[in-house]
VOZA-884894 format. One record per residue: residue number from 1; x, y, z of N, C-alpha, C in turn. Coordinates in steps of 0.05 Angstrom, whole numbers. Layout:
N
<pt lolum="NUM" n_xx="X" n_yy="Y" n_zz="Z" ca_xx="X" ca_yy="Y" ca_zz="Z" c_xx="X" c_yy="Y" c_zz="Z"/>
...
% end
This chain:
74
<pt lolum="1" n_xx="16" n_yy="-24" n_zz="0" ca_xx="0" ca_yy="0" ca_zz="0" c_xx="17" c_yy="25" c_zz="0"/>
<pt lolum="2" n_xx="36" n_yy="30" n_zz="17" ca_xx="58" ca_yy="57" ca_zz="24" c_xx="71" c_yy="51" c_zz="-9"/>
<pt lolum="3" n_xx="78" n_yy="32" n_zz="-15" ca_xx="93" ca_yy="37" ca_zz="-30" c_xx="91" c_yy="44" c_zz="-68"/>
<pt lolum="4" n_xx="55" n_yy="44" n_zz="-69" ca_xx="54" ca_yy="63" ca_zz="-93" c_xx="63" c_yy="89" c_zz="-80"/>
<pt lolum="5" n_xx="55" n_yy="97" n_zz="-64" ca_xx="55" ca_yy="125" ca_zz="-56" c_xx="75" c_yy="131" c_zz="-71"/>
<pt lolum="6" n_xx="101" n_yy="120" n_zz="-70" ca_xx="126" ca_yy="137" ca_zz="-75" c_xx="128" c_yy="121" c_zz="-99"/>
<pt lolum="7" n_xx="115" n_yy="122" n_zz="-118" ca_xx="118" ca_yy="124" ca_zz="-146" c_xx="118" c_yy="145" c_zz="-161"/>
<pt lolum="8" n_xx="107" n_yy="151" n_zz="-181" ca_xx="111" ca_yy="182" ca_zz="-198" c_xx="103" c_yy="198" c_zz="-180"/>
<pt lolum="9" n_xx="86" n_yy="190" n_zz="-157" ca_xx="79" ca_yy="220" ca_zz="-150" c_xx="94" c_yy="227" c_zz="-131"/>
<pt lolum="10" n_xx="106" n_yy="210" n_zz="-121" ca_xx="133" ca_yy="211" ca_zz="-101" c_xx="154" c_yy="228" c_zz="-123"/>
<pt lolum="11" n_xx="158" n_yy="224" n_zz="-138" ca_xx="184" ca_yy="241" ca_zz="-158" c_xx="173" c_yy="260" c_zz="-164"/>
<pt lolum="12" n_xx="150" n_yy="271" n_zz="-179" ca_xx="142" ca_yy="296" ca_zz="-179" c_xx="142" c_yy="313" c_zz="-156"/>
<pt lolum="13" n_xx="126" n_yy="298" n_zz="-125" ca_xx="132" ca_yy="307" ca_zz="-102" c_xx="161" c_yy="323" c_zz="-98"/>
<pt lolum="14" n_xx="184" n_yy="308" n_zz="-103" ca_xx="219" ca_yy="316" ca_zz="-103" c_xx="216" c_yy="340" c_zz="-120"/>
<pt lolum="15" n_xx="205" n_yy="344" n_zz="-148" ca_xx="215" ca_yy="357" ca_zz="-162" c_xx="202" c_yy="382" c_zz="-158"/>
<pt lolum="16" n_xx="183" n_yy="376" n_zz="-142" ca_xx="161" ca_yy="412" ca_zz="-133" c_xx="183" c_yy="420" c_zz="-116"/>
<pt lolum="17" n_xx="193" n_yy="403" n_zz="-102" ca_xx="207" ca_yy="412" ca_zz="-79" c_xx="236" c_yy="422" c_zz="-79"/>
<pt lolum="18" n_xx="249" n_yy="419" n_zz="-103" ca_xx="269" ca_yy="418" ca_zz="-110" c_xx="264" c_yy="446" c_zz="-123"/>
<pt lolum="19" n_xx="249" n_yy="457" n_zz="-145" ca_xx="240" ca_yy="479" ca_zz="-153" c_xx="236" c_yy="503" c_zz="-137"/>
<pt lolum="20" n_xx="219" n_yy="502" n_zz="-111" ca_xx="224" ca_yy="516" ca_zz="-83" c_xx="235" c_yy="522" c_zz="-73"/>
<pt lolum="21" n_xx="260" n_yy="503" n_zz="-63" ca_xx="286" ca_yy="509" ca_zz="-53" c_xx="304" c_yy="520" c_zz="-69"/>
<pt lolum="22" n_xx="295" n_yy="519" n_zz="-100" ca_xx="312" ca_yy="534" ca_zz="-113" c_xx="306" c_yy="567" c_zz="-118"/>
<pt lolum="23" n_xx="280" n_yy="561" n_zz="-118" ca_xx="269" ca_yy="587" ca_zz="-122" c_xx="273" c_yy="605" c_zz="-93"/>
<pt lolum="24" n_xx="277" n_yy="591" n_zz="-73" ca_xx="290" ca_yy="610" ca_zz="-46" c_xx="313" c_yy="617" c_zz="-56"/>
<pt lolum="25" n_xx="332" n_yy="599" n_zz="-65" ca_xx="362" ca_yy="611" ca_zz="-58" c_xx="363" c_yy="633" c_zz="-77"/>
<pt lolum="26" n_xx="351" n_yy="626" n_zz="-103" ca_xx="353" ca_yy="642" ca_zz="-118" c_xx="348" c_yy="669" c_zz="-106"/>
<pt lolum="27" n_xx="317" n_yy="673" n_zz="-89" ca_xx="318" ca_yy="698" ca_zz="-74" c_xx="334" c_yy="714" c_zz="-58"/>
<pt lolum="28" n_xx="350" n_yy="695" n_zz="-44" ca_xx="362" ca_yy="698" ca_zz="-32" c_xx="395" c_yy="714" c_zz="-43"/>
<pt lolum="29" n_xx="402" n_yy="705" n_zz="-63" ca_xx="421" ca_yy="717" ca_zz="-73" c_xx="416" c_yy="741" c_zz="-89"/>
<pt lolum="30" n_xx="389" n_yy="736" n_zz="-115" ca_xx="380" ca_yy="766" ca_zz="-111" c_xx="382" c_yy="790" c_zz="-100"/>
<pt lolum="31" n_xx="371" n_yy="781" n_zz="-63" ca_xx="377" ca_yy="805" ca_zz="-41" c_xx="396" c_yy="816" c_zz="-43"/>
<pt lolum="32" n_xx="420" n_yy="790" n_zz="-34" ca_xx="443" ca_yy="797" ca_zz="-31" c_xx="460" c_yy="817" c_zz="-48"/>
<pt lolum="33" n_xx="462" n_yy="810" n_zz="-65" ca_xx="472" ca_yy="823" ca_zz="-96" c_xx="469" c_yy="842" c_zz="-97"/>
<pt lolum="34" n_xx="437" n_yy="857" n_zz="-93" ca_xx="428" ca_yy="886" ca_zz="-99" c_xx="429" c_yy="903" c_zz="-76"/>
<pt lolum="35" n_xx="440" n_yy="887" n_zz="-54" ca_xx="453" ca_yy="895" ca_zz="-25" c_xx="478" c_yy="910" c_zz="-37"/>
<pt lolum="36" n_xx="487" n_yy="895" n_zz="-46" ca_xx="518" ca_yy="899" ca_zz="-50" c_xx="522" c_yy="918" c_zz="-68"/>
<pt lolum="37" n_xx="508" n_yy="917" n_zz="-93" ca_xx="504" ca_yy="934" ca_zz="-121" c_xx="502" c_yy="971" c_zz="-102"/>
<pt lolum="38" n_xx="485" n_yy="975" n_zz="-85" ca_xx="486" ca_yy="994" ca_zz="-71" c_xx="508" c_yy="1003" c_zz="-57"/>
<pt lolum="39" n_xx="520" n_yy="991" n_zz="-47" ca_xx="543" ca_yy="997" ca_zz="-16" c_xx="567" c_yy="1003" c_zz="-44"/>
<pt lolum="40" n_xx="574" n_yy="982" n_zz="-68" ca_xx="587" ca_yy="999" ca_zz="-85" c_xx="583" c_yy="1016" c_zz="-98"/>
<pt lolum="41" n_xx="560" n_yy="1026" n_zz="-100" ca_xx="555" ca_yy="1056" ca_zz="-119" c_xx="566" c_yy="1078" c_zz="-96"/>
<pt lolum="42" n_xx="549" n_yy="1073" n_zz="-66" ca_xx="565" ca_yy="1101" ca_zz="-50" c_xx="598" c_yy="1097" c_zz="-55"/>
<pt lolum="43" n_xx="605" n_yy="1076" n_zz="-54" ca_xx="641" ca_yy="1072" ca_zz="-48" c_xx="653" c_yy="1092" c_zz="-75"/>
<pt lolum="44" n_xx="637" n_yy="1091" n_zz="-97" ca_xx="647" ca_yy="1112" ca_zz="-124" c_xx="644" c_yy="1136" c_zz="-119"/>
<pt lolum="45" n_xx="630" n_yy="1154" n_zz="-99" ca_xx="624" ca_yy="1173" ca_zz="-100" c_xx="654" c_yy="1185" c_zz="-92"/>
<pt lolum="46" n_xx="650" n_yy="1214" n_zz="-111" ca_xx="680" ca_yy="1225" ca_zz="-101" c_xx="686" c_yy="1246" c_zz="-76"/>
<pt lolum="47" n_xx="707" n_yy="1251" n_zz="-69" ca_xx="710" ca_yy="1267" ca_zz="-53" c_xx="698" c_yy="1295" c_zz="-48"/>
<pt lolum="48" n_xx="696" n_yy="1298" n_zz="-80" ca_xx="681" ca_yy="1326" ca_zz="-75" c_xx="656" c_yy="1325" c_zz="-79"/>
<pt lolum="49" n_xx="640" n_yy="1300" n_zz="-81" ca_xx="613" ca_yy="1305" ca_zz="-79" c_xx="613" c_yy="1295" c_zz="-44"/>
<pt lolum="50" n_xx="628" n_yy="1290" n_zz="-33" ca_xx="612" ca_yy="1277" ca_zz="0" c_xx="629" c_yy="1306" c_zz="13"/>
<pt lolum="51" n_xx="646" n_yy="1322" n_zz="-4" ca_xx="648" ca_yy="1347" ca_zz="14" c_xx="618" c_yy="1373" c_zz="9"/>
<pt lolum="52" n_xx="617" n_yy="1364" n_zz="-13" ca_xx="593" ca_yy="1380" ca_zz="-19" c_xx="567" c_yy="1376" c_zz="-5"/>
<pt lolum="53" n_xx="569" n_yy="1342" n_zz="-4" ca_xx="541" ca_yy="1340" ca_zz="22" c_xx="544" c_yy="1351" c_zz="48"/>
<pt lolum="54" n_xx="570" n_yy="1348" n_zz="59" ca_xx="574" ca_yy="1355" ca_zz="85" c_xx="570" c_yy="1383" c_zz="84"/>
<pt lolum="55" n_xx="575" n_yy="1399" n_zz="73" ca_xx="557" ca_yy="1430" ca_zz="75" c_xx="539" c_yy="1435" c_zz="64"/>
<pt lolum="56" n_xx="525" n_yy="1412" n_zz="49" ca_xx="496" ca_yy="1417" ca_zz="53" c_xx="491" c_yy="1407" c_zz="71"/>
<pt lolum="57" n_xx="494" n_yy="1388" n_zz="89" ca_xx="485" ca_yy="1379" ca_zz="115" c_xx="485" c_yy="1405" c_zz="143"/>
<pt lolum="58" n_xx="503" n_yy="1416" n_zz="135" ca_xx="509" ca_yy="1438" ca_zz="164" c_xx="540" c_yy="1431" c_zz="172"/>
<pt lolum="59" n_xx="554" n_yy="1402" n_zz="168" ca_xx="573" ca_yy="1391" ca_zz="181" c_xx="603" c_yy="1415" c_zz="183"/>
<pt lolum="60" n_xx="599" n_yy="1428" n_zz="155" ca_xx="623" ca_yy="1448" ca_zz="156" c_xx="613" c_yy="1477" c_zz="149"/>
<pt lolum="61" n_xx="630" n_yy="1493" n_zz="157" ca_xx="619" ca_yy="1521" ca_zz="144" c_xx="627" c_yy="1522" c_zz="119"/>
<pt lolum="62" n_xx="631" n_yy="1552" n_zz="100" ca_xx="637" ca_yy="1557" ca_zz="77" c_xx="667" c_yy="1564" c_zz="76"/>
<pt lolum="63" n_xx="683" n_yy="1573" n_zz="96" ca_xx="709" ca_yy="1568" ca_zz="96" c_xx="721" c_yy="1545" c_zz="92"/>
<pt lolum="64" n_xx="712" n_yy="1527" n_zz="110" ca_xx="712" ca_yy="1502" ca_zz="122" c_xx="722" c_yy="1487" c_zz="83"/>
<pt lolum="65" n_xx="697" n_yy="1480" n_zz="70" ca_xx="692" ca_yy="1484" ca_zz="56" c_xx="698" c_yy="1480" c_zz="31"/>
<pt lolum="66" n_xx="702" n_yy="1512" n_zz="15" ca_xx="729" ca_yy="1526" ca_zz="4" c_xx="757" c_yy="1515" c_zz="5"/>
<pt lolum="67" n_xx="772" n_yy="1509" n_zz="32" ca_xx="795" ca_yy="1503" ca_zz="39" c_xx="795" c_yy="1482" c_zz="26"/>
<pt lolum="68" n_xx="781" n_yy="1460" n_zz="34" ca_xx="776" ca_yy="1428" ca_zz="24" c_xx="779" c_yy="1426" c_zz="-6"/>
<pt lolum="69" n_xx="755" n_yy="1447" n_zz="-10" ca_xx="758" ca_yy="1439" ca_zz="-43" c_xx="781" c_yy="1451" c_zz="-57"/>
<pt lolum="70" n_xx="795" n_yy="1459" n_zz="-44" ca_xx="824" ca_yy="1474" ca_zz="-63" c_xx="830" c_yy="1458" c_zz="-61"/>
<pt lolum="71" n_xx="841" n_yy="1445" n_zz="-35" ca_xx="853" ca_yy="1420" ca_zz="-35" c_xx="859" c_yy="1402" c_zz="-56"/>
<pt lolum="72" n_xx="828" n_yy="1391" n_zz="-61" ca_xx="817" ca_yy="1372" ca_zz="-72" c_xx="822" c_yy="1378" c_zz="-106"/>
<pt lolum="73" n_xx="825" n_yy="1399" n_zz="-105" ca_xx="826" ca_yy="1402" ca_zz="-142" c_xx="859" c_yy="1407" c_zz="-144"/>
<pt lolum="74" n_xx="872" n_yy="1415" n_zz="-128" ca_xx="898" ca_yy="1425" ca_zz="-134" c_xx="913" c_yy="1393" c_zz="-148"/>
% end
């Protein structure tokens, strides 16, 4: 009796299941990837655009600033 069970429908059973677990990992690396795709786009940003945020933030004055960006271009 148990042992039609695991006939074809026992192997189709494996192969639903096998498609699921793939279809997780697959999600799963998805995430990951477009995690990452992000954290390297800030890492390109250049020096003078994250000095430029920082006084738009308030973090430096306009001297502050100025000085940096001479710096930065010289």
């Amino acid at each position: 009796m148990f042992h039609d069970m695991w006939g074809w429908g026992g192997m189709w059973m494996g192969v639903i299941w096998l498609g699921i677990l793939g279809l997780i990992i697959w999600g799963v690396i998805s995430l990951v990837s477009s995690n990452r795709g992000d954290s390297s786009n800030a890492s390109r940003e250049s020096a003078l655009d994250i000095l430029k945020k920082r006084y738009a933030r308030g973090e430096i004055d306009e001297k502050e600033f100025e000085e940096k960006k001479r710096r930065l271009l010289e």
